[in-house]
CHARMM-style PDB file with segment names, atoms N, HN, CA, C and O in Angstrom:
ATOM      1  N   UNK     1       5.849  -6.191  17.842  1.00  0.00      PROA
ATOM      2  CA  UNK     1       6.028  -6.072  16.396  1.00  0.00      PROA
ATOM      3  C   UNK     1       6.832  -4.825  16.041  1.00  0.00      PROA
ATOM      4  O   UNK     1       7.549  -4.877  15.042  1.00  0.00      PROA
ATOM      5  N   UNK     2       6.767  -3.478  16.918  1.00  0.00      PROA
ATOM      6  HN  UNK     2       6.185  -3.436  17.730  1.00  0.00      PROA
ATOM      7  CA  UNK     2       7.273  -2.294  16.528  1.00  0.00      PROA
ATOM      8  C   UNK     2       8.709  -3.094  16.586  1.00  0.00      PROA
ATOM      9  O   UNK     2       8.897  -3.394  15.407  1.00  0.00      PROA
ATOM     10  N   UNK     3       9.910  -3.634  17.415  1.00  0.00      PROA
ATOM     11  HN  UNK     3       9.758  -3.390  18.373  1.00  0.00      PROA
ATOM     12  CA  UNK     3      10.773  -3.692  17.246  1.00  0.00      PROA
ATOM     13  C   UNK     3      11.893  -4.397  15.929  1.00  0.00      PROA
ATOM     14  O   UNK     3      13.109  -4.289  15.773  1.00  0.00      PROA
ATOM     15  N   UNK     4      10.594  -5.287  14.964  1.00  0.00      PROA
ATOM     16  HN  UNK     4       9.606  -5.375  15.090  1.00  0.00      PROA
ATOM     17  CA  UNK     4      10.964  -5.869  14.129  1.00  0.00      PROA
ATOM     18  C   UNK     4      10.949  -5.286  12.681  1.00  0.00      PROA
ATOM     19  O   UNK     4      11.591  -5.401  11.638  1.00  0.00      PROA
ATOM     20  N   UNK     5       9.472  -4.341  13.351  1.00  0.00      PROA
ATOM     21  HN  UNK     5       8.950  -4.247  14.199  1.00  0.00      PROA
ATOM     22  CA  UNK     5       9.703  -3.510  11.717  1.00  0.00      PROA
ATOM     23  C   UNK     5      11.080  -2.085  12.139  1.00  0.00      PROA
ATOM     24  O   UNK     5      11.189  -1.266  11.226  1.00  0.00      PROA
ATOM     25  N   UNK     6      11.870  -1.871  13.191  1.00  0.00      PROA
ATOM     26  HN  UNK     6      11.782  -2.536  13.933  1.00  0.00      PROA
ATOM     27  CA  UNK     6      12.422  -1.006  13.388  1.00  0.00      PROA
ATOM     28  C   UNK     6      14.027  -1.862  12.677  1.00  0.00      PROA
ATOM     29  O   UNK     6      15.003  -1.321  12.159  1.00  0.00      PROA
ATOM     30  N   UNK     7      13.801  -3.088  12.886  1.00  0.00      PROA
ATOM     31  HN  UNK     7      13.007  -3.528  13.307  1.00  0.00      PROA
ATOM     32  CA  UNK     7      14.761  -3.691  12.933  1.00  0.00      PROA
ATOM     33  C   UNK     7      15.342  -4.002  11.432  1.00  0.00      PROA
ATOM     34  O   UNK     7      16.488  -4.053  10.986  1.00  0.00      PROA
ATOM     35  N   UNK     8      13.507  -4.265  10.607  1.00  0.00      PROA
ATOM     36  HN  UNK     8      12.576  -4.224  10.969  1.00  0.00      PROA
ATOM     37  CA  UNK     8      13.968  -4.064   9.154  1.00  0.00      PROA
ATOM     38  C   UNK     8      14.088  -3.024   8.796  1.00  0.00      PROA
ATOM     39  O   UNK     8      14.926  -3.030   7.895  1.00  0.00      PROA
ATOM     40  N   UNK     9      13.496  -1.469   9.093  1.00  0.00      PROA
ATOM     41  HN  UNK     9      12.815  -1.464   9.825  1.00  0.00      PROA
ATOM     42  CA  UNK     9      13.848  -0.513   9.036  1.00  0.00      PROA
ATOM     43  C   UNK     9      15.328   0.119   8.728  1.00  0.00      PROA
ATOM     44  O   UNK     9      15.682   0.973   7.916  1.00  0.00      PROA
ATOM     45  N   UNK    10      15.926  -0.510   9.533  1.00  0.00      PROA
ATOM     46  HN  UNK    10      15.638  -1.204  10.193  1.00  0.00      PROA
ATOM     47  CA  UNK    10      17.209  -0.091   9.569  1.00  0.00      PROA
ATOM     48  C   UNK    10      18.305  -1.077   8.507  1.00  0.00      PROA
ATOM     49  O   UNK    10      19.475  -0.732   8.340  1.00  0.00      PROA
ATOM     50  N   UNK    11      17.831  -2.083   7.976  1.00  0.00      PROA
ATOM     51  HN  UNK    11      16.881  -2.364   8.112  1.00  0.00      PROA
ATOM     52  CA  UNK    11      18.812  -2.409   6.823  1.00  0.00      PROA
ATOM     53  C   UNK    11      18.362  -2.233   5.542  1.00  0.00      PROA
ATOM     54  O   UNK    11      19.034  -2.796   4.678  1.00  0.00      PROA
ATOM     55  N   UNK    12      17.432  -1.620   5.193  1.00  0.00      PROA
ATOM     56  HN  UNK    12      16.886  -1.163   5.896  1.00  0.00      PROA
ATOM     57  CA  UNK    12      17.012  -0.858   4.300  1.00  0.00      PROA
ATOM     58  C   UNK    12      17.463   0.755   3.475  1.00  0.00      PROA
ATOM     59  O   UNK    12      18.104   1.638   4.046  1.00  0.00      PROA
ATOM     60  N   UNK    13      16.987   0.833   2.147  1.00  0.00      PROA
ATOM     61  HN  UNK    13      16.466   0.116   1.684  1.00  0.00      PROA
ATOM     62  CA  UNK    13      17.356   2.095   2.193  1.00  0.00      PROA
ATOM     63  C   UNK    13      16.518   3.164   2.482  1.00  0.00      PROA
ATOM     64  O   UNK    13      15.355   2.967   2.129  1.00  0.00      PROA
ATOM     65  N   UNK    14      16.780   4.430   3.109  1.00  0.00      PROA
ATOM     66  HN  UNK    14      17.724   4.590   3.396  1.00  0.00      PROA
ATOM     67  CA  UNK    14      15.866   5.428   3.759  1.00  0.00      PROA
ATOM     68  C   UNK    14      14.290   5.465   2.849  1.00  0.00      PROA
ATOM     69  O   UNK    14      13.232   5.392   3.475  1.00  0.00      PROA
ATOM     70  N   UNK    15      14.306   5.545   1.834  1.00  0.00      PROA
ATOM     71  HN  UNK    15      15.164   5.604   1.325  1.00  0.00      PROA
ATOM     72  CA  UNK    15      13.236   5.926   0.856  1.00  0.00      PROA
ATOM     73  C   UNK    15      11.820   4.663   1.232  1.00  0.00      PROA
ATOM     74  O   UNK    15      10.617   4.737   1.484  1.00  0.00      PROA
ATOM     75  N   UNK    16      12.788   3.638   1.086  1.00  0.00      PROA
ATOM     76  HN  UNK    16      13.765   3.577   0.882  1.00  0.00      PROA
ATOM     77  CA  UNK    16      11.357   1.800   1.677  1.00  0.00      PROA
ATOM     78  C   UNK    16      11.300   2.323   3.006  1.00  0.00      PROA
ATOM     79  O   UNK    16      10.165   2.102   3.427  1.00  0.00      PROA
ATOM     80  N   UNK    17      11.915   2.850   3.771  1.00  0.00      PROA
ATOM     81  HN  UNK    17      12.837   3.029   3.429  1.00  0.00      PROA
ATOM     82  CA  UNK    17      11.719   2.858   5.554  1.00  0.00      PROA
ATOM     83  C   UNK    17      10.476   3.895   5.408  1.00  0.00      PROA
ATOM     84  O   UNK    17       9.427   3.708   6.024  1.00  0.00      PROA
ATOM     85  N   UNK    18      10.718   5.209   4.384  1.00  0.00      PROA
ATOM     86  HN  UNK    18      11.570   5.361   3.884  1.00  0.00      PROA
ATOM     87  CA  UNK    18       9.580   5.902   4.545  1.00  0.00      PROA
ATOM     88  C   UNK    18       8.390   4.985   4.335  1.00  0.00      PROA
ATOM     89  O   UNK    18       7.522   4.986   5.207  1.00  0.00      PROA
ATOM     90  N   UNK    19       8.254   4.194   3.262  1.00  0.00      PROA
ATOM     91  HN  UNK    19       8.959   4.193   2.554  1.00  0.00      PROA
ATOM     92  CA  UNK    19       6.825   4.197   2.995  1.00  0.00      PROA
ATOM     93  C   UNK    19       6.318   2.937   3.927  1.00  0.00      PROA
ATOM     94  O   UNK    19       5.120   2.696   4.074  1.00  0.00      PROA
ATOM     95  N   UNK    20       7.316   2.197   4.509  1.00  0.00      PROA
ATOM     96  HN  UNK    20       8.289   2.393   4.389  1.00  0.00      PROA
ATOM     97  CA  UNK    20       6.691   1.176   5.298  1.00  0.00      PROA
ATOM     98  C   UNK    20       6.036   1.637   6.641  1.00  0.00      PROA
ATOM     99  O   UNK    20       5.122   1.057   7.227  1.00  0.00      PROA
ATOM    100  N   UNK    21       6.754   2.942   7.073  1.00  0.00      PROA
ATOM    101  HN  UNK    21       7.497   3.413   6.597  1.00  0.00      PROA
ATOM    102  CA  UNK    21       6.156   3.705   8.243  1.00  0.00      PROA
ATOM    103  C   UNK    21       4.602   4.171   8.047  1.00  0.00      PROA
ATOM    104  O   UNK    21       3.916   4.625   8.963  1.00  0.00      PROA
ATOM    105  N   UNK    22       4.239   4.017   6.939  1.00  0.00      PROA
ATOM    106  HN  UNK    22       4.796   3.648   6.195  1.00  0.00      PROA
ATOM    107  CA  UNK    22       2.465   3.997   6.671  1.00  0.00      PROA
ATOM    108  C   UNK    22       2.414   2.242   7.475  1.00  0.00      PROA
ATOM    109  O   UNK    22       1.235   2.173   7.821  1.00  0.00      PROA
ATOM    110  N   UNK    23       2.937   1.211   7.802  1.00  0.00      PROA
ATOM    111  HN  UNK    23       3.895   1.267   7.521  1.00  0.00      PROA
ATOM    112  CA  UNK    23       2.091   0.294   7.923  1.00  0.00      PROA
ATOM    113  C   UNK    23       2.701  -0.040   9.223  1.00  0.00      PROA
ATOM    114  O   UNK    23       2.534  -1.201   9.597  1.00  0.00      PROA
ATOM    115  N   UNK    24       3.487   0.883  10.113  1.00  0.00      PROA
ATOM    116  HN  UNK    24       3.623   1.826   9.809  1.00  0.00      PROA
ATOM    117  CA  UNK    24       4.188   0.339  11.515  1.00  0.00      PROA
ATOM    118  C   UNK    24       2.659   1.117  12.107  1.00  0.00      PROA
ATOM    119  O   UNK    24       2.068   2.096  11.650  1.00  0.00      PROA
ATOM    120  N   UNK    25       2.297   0.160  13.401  1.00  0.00      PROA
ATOM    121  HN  UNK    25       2.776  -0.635  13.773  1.00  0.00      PROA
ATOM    122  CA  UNK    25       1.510   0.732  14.504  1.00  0.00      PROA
ATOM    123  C   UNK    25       2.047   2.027  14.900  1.00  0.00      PROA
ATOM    124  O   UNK    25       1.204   2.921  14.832  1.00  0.00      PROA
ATOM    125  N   UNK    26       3.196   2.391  15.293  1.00  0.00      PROA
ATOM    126  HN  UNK    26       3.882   1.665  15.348  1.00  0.00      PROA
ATOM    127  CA  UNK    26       3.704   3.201  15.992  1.00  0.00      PROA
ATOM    128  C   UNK    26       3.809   4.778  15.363  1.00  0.00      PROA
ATOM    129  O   UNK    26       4.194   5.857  15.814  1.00  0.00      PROA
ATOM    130  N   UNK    27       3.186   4.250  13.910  1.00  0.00      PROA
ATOM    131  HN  UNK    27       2.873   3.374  13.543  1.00  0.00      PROA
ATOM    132  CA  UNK    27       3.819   5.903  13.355  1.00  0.00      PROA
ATOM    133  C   UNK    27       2.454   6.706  13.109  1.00  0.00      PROA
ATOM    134  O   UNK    27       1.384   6.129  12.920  1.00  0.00      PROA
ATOM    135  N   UNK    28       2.552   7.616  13.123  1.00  0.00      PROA
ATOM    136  HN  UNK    28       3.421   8.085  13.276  1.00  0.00      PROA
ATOM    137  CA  UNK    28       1.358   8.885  13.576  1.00  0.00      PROA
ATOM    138  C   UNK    28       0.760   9.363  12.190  1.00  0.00      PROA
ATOM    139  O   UNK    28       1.617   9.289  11.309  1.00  0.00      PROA
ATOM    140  N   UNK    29      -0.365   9.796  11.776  1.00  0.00      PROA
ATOM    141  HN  UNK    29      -1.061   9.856  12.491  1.00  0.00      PROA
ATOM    142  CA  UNK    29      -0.697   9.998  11.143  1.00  0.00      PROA
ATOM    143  C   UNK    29      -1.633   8.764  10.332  1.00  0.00      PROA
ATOM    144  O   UNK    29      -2.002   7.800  11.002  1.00  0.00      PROA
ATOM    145  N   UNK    30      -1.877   8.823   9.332  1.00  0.00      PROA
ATOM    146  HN  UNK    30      -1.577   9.607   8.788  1.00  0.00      PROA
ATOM    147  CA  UNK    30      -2.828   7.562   8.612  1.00  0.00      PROA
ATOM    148  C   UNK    30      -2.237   6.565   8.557  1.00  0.00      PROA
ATOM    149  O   UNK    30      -1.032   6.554   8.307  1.00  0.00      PROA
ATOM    150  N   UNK    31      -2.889   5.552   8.763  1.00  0.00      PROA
ATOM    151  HN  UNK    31      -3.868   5.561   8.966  1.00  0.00      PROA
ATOM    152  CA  UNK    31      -2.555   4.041   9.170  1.00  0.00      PROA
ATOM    153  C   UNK    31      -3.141   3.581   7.453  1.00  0.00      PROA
ATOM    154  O   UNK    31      -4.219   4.023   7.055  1.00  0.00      PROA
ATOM    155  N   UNK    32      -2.289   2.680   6.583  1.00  0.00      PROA
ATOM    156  HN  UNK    32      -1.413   2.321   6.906  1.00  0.00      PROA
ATOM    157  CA  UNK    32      -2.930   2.375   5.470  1.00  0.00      PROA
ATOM    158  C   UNK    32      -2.705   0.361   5.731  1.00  0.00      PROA
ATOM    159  O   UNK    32      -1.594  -0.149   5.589  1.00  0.00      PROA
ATOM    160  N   UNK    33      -3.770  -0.355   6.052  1.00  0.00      PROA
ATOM    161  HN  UNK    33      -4.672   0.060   6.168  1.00  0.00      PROA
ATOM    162  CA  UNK    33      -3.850  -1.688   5.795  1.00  0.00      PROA
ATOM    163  C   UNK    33      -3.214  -2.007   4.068  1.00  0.00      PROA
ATOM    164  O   UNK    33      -3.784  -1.572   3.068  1.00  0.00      PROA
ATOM    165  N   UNK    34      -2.092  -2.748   4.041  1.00  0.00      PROA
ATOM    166  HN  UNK    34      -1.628  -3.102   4.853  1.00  0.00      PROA
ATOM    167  CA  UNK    34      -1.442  -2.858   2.863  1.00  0.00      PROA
ATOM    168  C   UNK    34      -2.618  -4.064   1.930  1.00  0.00      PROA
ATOM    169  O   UNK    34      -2.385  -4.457   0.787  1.00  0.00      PROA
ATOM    170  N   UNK    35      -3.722  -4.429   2.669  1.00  0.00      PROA
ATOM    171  HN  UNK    35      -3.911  -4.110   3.597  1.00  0.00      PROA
ATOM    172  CA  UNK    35      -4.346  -5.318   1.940  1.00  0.00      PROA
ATOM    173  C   UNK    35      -5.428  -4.019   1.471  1.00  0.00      PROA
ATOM    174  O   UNK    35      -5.936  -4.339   0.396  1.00  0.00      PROA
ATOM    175  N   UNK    36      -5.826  -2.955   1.839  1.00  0.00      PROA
ATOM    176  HN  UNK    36      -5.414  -2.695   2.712  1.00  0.00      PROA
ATOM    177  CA  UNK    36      -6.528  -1.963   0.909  1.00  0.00      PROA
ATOM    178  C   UNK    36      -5.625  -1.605  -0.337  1.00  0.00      PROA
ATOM    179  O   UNK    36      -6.063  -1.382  -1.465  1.00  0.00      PROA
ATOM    180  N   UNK    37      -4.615  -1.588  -0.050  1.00  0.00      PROA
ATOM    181  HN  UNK    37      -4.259  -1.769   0.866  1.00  0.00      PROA
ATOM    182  CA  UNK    37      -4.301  -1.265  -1.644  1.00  0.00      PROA
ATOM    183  C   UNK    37      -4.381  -2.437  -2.149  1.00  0.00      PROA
ATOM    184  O   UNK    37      -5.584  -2.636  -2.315  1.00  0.00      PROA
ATOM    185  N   UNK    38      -3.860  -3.234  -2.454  1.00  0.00      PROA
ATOM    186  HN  UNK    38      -2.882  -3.072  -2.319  1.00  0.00      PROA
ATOM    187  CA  UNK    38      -4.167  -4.632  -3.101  1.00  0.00      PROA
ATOM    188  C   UNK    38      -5.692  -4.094  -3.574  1.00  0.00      PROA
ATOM    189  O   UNK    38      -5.904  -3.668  -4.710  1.00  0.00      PROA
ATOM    190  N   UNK    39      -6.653  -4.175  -2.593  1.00  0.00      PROA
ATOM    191  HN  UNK    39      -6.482  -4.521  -1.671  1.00  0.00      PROA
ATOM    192  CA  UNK    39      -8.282  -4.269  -3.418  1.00  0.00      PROA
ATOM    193  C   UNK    39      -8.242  -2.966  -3.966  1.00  0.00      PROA
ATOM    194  O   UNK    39      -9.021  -2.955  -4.919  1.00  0.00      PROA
ATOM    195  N   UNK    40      -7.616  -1.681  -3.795  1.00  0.00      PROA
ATOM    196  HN  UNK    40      -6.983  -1.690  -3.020  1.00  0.00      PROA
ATOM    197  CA  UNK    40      -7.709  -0.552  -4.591  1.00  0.00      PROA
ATOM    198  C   UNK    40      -6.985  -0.308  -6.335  1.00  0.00      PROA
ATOM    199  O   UNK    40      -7.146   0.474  -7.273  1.00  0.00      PROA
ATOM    200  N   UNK    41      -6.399  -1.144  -6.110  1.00  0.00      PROA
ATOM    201  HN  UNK    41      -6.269  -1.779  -5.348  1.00  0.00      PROA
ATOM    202  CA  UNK    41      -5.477  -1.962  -7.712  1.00  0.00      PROA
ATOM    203  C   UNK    41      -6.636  -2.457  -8.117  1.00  0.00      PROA
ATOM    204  O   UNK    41      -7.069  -1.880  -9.115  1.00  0.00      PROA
ATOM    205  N   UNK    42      -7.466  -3.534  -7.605  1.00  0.00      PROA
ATOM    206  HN  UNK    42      -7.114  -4.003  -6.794  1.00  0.00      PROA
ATOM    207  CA  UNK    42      -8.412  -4.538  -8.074  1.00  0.00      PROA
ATOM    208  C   UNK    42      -9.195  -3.917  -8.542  1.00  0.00      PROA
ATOM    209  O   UNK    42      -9.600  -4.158  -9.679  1.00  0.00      PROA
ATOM    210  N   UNK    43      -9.741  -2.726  -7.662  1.00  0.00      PROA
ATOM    211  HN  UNK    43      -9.411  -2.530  -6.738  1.00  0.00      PROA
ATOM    212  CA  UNK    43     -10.885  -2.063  -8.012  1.00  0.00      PROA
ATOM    213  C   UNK    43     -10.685  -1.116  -9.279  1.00  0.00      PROA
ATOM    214  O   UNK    43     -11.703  -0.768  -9.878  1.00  0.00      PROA
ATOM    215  N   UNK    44      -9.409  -0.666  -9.740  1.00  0.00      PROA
ATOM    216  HN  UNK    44      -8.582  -0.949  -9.254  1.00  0.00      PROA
ATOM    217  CA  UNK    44      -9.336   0.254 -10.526  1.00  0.00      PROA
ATOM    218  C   UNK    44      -8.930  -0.450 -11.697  1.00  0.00      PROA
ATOM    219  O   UNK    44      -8.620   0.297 -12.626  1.00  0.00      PROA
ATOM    220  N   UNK    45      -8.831  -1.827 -11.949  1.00  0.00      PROA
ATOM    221  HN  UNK    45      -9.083  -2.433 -11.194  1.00  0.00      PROA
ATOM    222  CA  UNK    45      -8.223  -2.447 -12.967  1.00  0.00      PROA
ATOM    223  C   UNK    45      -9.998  -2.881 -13.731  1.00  0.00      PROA
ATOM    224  O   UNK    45     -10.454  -2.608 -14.842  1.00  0.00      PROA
ATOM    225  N   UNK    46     -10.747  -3.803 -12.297  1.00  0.00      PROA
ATOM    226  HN  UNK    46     -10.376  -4.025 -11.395  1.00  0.00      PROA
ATOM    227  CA  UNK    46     -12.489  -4.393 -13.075  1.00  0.00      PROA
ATOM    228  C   UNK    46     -12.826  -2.941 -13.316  1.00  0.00      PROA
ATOM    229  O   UNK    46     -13.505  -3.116 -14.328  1.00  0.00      PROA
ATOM    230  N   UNK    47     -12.855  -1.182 -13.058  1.00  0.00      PROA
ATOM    231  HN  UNK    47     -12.304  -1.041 -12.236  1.00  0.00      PROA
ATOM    232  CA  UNK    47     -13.522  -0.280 -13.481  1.00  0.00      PROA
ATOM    233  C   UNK    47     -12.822  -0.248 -15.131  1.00  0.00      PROA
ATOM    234  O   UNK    47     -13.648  -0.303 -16.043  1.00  0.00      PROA
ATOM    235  N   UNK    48     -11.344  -0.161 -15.514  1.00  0.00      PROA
ATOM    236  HN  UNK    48     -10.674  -0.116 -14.774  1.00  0.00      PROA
ATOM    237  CA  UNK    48     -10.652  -0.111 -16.652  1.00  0.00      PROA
ATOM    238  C   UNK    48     -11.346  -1.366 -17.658  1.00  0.00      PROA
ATOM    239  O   UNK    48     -11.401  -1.364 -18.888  1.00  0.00      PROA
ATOM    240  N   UNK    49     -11.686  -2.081 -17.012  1.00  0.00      PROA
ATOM    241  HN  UNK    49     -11.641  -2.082 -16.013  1.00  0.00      PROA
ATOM    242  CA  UNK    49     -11.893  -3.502 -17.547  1.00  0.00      PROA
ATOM    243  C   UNK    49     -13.399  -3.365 -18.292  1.00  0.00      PROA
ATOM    244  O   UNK    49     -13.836  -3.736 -19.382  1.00  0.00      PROA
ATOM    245  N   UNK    50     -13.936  -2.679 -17.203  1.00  0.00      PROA
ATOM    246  HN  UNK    50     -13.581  -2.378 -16.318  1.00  0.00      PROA
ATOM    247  CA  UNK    50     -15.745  -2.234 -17.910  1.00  0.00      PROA
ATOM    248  C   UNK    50     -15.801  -0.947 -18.663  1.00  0.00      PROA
ATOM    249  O   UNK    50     -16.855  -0.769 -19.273  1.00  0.00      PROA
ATOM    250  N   UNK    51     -14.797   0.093 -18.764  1.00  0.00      PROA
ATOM    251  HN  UNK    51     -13.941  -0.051 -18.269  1.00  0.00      PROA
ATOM    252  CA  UNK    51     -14.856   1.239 -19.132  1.00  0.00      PROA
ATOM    253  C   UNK    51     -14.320   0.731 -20.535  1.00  0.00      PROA
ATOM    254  O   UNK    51     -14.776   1.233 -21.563  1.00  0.00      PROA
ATOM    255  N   UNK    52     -13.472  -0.142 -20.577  1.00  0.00      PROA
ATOM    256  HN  UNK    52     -13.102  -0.549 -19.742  1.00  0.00      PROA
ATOM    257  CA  UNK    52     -13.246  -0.594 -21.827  1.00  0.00      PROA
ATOM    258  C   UNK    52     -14.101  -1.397 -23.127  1.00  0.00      PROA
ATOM    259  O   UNK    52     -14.174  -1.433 -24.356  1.00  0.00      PROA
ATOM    260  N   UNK    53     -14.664  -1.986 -21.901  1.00  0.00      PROA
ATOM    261  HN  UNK    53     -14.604  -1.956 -20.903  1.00  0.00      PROA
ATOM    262  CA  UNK    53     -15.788  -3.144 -22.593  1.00  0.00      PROA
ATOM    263  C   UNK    53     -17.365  -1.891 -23.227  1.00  0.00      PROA
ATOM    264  O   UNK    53     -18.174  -2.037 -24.143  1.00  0.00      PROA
ATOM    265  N   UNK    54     -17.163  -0.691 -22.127  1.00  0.00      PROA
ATOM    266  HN  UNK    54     -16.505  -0.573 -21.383  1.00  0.00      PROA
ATOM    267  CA  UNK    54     -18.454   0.317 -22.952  1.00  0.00      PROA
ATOM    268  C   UNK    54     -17.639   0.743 -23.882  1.00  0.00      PROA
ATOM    269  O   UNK    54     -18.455   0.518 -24.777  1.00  0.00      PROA
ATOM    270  N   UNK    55     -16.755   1.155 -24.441  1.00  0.00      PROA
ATOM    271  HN  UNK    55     -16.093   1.338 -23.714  1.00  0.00      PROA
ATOM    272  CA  UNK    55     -16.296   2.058 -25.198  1.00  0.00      PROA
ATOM    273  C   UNK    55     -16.438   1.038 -26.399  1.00  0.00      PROA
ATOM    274  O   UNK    55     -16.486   1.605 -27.491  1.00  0.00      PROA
ATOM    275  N   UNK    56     -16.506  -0.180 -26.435  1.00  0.00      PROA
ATOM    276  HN  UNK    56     -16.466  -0.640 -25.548  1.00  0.00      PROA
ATOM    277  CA  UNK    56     -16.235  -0.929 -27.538  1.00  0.00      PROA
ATOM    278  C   UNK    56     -17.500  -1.395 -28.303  1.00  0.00      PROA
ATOM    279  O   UNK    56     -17.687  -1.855 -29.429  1.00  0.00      PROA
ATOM    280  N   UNK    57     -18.142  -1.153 -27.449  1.00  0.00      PROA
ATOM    281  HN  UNK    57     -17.989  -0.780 -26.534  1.00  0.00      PROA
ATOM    282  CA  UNK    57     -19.551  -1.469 -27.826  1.00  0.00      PROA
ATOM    283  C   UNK    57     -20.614  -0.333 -29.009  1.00  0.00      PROA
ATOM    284  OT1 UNK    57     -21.773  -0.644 -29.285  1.00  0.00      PROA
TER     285      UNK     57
END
């Protein structure tokens, strides 16, 4: 797989290569599963969603 994300890597512009290197095996530092953000959106939209619903009450 490293050779394919190297491969999209490179027809990209520098700035997407950075942030996709959070989701290549090969790159050092924190590994982020792109399906945690997805549920970290989710999670911060149902908290907006109930913080709204107390305030109205």
């Amino acid at each position: 797989m490293g050779k394919k994300m190297e491969k999209k890597r490179a027809e990209m512009p520098p700035a997407r290569a950075g942030i996709l290197s959070f989701w290549d095996e090969e790159a050092p530092g924190i590994k982020i599963d792109p399906d945690y953000i997805l549920y970290a959106c989710f999670a911060v939209a149902v908290l907006l969603i109930i913080a709204h619903t107390m305030a109205a009450v």
